[in-house]
C-alpha positions as CSV (number, residue, x, y, z in Angstrom):
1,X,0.0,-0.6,4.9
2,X,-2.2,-3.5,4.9
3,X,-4.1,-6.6,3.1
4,X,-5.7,-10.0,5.2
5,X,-6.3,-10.4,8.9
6,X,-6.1,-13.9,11.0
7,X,-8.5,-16.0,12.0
8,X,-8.0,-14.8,15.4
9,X,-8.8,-11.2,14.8
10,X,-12.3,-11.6,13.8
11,X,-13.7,-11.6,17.4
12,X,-12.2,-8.6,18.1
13,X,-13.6,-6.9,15.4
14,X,-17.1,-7.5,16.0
15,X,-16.9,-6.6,19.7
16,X,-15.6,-3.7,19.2
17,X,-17.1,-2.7,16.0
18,X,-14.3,-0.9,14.4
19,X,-11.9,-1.8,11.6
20,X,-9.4,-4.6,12.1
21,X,-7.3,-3.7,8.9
22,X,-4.9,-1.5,8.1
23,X,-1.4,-0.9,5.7
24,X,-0.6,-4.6,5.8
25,X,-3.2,-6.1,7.4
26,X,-6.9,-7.1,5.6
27,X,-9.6,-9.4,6.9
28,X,-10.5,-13.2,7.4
29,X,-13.2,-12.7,5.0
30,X,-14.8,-11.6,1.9
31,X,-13.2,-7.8,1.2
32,X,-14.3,-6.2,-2.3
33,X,-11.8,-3.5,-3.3
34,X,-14.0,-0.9,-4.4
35,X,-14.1,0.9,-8.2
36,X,-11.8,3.5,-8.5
37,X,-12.8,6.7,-7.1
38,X,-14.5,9.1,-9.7
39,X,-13.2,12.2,-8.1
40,X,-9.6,13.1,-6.6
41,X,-6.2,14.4,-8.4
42,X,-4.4,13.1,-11.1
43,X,-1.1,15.3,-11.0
44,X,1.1,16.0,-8.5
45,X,-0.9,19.9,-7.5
46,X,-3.3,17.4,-5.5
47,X,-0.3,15.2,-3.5
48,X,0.5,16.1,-0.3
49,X,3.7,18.3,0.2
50,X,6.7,15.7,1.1
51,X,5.0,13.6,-1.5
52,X,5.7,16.2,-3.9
53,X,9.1,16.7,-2.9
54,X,10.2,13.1,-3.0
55,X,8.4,12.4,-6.2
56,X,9.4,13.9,-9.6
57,X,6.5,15.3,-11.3
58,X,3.9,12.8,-9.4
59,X,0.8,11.6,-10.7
60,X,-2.3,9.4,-9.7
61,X,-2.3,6.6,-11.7
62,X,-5.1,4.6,-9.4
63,X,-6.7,3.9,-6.5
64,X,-9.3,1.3,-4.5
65,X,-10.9,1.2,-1.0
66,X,-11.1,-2.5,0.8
67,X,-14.0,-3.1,2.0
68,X,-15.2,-5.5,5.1
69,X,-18.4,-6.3,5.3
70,X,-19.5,-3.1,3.7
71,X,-17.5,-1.2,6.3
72,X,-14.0,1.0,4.4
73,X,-10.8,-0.2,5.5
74,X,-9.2,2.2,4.2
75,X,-8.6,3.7,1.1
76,X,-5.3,3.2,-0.8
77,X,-3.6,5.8,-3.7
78,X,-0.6,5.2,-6.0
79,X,1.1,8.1,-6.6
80,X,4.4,7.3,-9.3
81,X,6.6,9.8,-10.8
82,X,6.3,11.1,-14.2
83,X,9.3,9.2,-15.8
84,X,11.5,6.3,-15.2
85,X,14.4,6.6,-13.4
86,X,17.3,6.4,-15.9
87,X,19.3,4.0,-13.5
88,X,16.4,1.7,-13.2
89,X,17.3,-2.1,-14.7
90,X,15.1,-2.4,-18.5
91,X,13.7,-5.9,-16.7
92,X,12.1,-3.7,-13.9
93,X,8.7,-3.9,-14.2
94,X,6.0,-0.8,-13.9
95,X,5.6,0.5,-11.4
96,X,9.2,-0.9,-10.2
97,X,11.1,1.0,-12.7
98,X,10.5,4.2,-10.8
99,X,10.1,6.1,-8.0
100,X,6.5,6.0,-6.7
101,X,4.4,6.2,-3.5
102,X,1.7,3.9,-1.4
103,X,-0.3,6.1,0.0
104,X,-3.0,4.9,2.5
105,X,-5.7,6.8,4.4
106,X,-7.3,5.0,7.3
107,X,-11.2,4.3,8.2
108,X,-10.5,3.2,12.0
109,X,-7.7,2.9,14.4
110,X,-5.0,0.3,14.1
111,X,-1.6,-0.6,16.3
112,X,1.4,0.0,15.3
113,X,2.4,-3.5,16.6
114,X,0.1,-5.1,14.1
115,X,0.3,-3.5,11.4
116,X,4.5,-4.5,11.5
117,X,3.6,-8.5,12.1
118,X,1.0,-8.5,9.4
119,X,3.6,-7.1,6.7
120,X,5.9,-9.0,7.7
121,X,3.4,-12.2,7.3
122,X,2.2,-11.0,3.8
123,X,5.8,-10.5,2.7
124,X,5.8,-14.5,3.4
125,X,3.9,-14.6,0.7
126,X,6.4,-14.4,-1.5
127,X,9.1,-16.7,-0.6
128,X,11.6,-15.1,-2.4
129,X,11.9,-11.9,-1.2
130,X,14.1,-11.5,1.9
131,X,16.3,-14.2,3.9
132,X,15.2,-15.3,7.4
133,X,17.9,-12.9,8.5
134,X,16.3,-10.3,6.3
135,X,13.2,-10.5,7.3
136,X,13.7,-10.2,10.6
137,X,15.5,-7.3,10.2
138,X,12.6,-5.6,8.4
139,X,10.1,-6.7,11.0
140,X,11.9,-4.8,13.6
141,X,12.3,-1.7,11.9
142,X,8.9,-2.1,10.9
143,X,8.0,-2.1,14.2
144,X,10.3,0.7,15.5
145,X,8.7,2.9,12.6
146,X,4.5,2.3,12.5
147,X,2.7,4.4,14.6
148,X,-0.4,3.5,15.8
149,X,-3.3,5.2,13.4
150,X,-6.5,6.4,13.7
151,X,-9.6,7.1,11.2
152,X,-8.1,10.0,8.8
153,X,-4.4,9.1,9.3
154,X,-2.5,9.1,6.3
155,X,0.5,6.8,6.2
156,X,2.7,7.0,3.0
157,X,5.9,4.6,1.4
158,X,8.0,6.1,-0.9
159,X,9.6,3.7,-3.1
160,X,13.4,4.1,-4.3
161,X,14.5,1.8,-7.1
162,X,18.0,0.9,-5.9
163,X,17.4,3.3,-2.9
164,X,15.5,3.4,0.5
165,X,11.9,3.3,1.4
166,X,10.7,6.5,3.6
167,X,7.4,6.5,5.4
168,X,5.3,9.7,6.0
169,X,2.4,9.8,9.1
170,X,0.6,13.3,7.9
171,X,2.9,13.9,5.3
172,X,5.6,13.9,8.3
173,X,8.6,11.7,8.3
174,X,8.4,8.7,10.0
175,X,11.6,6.7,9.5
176,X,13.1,4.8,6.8
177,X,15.1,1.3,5.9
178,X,17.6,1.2,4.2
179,X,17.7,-2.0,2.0
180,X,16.3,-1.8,-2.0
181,X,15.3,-5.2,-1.1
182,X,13.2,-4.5,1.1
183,X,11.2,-2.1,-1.0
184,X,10.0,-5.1,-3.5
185,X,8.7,-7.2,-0.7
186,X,7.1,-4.4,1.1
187,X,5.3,-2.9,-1.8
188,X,4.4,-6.1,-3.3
189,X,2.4,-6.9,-0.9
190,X,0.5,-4.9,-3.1
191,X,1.5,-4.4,-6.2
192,X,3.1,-8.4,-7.2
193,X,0.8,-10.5,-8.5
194,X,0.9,-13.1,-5.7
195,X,-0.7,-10.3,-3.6
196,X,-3.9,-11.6,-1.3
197,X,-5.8,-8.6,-2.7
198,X,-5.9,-8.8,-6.8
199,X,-8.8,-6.2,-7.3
200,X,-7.0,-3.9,-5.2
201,X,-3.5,-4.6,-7.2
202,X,-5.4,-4.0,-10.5
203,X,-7.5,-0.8,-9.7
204,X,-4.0,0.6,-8.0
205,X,-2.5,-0.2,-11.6
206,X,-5.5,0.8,-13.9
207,X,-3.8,3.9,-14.5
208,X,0.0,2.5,-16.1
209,X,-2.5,-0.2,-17.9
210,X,-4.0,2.5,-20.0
211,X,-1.2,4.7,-20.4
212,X,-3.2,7.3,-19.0
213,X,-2.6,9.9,-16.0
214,X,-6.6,9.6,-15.1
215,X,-6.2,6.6,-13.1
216,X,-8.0,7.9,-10.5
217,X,-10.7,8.8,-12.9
218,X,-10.8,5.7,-14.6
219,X,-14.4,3.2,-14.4
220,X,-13.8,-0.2,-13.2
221,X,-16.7,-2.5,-11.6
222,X,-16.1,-3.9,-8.1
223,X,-14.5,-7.0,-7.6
224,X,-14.9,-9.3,-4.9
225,X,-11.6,-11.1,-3.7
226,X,-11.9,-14.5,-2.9
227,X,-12.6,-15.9,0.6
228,X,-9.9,-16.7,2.9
């Protein structure tokens, strides 16, 4: 699930003229996360069937597409369930003190490979999630679990507070780790404010800003992310 590509990827992406970003990867360059989509579902009748099943009552509560160079990445949907879980901790913050989902549905094809080094690289980002013995226990489940996508894959994380996070290709399982840790670091890649992507984390929140359950509805004006 993905935000910033290398340096070295660049070439690559021209020459071939397909996406180079993906669930945890973005792009050397200027990306714009788009405004939130003005059509889709709101509650959980439009969520995709295990998504339904894992989530209590889920609802849309935002979305953005990344952009690069005015080609879609891909398009990313959080999904949270309806209340809190009762065993969440009160300093939790949203969307943390609850079950939710990542959902991510792809422009262009992607390896598996890279989409597992370039989570674990944004995870980096925030030094204090995960040991070095941590981390490189996540990077090889991560890489035992991400398939390699195409355009119109759907890959999904389901978030546990205090439990695992389960990935979905299709709505079909995937695999799992098991470590609540691991869930914060993952998922903040998009969602905690040292993420590379703010305008994605804030049209992904809009919804649990307002209070609303029309995040997907909501208007918000594109934002350009800064250059990398």
């Amino acid at each position: 699930m993905g935000i910033r590509l290398g340096r070295d990827d660049r070439g690559a992406l021209r020459a071939v003229a397909v996406f180079a970003a993906a669930l945890v990867i973005g792009v050397g360059s200027s990306l714009a996360a788009g405004p939130a989509s003005a059509t889709g579902p709101a509650t959980g009748e439009g969520a995709p069937g295990l998504l339904r099943a894992s989530l209590a009552e889920p609802r849309e509560v935002g979305r953005g597409t990344l952009r690069f160079l005015g080609m879609r990445v891909y398009e990313a949907i959080l999904w949270t369930a309806g209340a809190p879980r009762a065993e969440a901790p009160e300093s939790a913050t949203p969307p943390f003190d609850r079950d939710f989902a990542l959902e991510l549905v792809y422009a262009m094809s992607l390896p598996g490979a890279r989409i597992a080094e370039r989570s674990d690289q944004e995870i980096g980002r925030q030094p204090d999630r995960g040991s070095a013995v941590e981390r490189a226990n996540w990077l090889a489940r991560m890489r035992a679990i991400f398939p390699d996508v195409r355009a119109g894959d759907r890959i999904t994380g389901i978030y546990r507070a205090g439990g695992p996070t389960r990935f979905l290709l299709n709505d079909k399982p995937l695999g799992e780790v098991d470590d609540p840790a691991f869930g914060r670091a993952f998922f903040g890649i998009w969602l905690d404010p040292r993420t590379s992507e703010p305008a994605l984390r804030e049209a992904l929140l809009r919804g649990l800003e307002t209070g609303t359950g029309g995040g997907a509805r909501a208007a918000a004006a594109p934002v350009s992310a800064p250059a990398r």
